[in-house]
TIMAR-941393 format. One line per 3 residues: number of its first residue (from 1); their letters; for each residue x, y, z of N, C-alpha, C. Coordinates in steps of 0.2 Angstrom, whole numbers, plus 5000, padded with zeros to 4 digits. Example, Ala and Ser with C-alpha at 12.3 -4.5 7.8 and 13.67 -1.06 7.14 Angstrom:
<rs>
1> AS> 5066:4972:5039:5062:4978:5039:5066:4984:5039 ~ 5064:4989:5035:5068:4995:5036:5064:5000:5039
</rs>
This chain:
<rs>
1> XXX> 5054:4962:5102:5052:4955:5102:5058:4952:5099 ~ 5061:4948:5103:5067:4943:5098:5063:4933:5099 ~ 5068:4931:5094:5067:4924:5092:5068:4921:5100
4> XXX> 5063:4916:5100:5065:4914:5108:5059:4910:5108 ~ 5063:4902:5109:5057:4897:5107:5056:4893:5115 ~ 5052:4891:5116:5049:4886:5126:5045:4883:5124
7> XXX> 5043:4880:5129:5039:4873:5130:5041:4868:5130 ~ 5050:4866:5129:5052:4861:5128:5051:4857:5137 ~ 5052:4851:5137:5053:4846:5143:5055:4840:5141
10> XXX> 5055:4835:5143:5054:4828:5144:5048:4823:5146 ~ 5048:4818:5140:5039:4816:5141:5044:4810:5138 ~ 5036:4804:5141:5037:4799:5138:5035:4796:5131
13> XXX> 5039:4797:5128:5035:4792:5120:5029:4789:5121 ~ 5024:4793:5114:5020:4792:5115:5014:4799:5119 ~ 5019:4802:5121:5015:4809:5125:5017:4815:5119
16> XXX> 5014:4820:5121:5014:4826:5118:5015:4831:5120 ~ 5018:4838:5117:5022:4845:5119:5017:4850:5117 ~ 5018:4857:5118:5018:4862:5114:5023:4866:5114
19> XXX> 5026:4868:5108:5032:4874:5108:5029:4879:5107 ~ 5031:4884:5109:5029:4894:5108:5034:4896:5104 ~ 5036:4900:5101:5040:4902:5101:5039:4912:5098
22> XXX> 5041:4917:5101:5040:4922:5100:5044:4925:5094 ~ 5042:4928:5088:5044:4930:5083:5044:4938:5081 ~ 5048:4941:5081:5051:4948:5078:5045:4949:5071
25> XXX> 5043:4954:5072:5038:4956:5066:5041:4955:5060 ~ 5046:4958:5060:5051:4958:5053:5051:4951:5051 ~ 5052:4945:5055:5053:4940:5052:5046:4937:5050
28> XXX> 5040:4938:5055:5033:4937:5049:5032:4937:5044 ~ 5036:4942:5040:5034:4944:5037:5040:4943:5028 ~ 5043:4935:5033:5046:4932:5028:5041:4928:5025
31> XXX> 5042:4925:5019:5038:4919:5015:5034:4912:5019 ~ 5038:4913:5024:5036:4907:5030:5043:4908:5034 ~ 5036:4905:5039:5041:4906:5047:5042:4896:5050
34> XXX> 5049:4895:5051:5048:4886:5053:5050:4885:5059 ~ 5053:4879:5061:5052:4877:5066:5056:4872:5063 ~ 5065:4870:5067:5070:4868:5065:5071:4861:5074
37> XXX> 5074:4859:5071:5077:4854:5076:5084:4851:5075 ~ 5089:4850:5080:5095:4850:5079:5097:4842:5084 ~ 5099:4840:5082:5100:4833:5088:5109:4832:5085
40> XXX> 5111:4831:5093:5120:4832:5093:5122:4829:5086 ~ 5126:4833:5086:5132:4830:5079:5131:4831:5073 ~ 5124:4836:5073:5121:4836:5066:5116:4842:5067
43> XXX> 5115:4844:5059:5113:4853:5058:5106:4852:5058 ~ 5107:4856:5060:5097:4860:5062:5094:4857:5055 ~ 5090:4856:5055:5083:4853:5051:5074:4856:5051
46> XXX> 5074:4859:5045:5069:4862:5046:5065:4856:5046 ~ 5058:4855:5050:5052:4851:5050:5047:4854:5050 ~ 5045:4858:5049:5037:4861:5049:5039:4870:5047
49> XXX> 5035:4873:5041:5036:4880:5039:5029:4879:5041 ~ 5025:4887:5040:5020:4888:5040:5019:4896:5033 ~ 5016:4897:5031:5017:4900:5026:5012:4907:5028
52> XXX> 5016:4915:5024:5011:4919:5026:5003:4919:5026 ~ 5000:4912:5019:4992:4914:5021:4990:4908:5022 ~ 4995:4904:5029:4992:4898:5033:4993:4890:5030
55> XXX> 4997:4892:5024:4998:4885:5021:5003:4881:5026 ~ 5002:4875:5027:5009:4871:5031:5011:4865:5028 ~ 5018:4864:5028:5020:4858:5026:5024:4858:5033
58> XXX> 5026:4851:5030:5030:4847:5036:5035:4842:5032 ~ 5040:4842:5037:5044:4835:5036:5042:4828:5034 ~ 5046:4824:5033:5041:4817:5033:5043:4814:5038
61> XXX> 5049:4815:5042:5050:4814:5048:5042:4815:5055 ~ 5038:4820:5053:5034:4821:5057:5028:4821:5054 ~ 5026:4823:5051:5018:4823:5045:5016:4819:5048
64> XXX> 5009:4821:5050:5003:4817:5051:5003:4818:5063 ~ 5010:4818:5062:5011:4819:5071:5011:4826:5074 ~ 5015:4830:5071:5016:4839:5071:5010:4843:5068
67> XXX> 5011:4846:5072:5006:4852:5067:5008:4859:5071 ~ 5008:4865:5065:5013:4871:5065:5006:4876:5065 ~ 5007:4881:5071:5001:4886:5068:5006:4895:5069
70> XXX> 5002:4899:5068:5004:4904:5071:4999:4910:5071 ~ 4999:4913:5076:4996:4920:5079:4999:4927:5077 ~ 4997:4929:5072:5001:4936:5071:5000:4941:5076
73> XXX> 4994:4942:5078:4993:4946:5082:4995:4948:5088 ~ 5000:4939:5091:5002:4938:5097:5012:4937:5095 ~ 5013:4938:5088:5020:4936:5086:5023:4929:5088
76> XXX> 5016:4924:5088:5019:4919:5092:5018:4912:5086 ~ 5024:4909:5086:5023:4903:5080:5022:4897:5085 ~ 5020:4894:5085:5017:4887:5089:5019:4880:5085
79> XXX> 5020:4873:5088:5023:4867:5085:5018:4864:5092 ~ 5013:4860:5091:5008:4855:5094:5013:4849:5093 ~ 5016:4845:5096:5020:4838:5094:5015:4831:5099
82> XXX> 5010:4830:5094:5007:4824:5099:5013:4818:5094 ~ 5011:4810:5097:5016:4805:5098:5021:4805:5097 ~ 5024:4808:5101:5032:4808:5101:5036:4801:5103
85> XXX> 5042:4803:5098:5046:4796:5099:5054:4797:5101 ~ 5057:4794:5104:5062:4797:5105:5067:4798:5100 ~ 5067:4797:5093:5070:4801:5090:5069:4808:5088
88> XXX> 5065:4810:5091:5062:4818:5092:5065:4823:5095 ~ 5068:4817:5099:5075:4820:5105:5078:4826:5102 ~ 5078:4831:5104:5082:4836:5100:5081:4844:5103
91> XXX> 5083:4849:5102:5085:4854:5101:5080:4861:5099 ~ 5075:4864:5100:5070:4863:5092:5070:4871:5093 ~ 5072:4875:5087:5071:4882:5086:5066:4886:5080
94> XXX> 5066:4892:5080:5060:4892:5077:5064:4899:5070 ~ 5062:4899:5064:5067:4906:5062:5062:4908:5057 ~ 5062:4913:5052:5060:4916:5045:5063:4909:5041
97> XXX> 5058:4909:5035:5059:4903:5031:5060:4907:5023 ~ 5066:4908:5020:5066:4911:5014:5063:4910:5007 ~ 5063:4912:5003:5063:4907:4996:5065:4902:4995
100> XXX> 5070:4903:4996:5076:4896:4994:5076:4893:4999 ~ 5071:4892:5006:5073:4887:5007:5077:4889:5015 ~ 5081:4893:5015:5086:4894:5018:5084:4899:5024
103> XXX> 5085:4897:5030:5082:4901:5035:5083:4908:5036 ~ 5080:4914:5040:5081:4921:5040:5088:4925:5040 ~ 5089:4921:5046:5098:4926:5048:5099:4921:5057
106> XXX> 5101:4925:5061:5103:4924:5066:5096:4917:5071 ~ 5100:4914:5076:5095:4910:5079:5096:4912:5086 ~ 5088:4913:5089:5088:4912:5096:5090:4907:5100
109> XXX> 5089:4906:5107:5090:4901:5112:5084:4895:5107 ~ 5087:4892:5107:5082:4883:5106:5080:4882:5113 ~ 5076:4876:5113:5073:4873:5118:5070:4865:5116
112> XXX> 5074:4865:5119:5076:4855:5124:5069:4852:5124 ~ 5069:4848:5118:5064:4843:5123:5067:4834:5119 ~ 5064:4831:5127:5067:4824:5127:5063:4821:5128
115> XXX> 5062:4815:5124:5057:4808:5122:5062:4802:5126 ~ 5060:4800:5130:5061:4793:5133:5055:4788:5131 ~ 5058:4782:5130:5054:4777:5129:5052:4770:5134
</rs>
């Protein structure tokens, strides 16, 4: 299993996604596993970790819109994005989340998703 996140499309603001993304056991079984986004010109940004016993935070960019789950079972971390707005427009990857902060190591393919308004 490698990092490899989908679901991404294009919707209209105001509509909703869900991302998948498949996760390497090893990286489970970091402190939290997130869910990053990158919009041109500018560095990935974690928005939403989920933590090993189910704790979630989020950005304040998205809190209250986003919600993060994940299925150990299935290796699979999940991002629900209902009201989307077009600056959501972006990139969105998913990696191990360290102590510090600092994501695991290497990144999979992202996946595109575009908010028109």
């Amino acid at each position: 299993v490698q990092l490899q996140a989908s679901g991404g499309g294009s919707v209209q603001a105001g509509g909703s996604l869900r991302l998948s993304c498949t996760v390497p056991s090893s990286i489970l079984r970091f402190p939290a596993v997130g869910w990053y986004r990158r919009t041109p010109g500018k560095q990935r940004v974690l928005i939403a970790a989920i933590m090993l016993g189910g704790t979630a935070n989020y950005g304040d960019s998205v809190q209250g819109r986003f919600t993060i789950s994940r299925d150990n079972s299935k290796n699979t971390v999940y991002l629900q994005m209902d009201m989307l707005k077009p600056e959501d427009t972006a990139v969105y990857y998913c990696n191990g989340v360290r102590t510090n902060g600092l994501p695991s190591g290497s990144w999979g393919p992202g996946t595109l998703v575009t908010v028109s308004s």
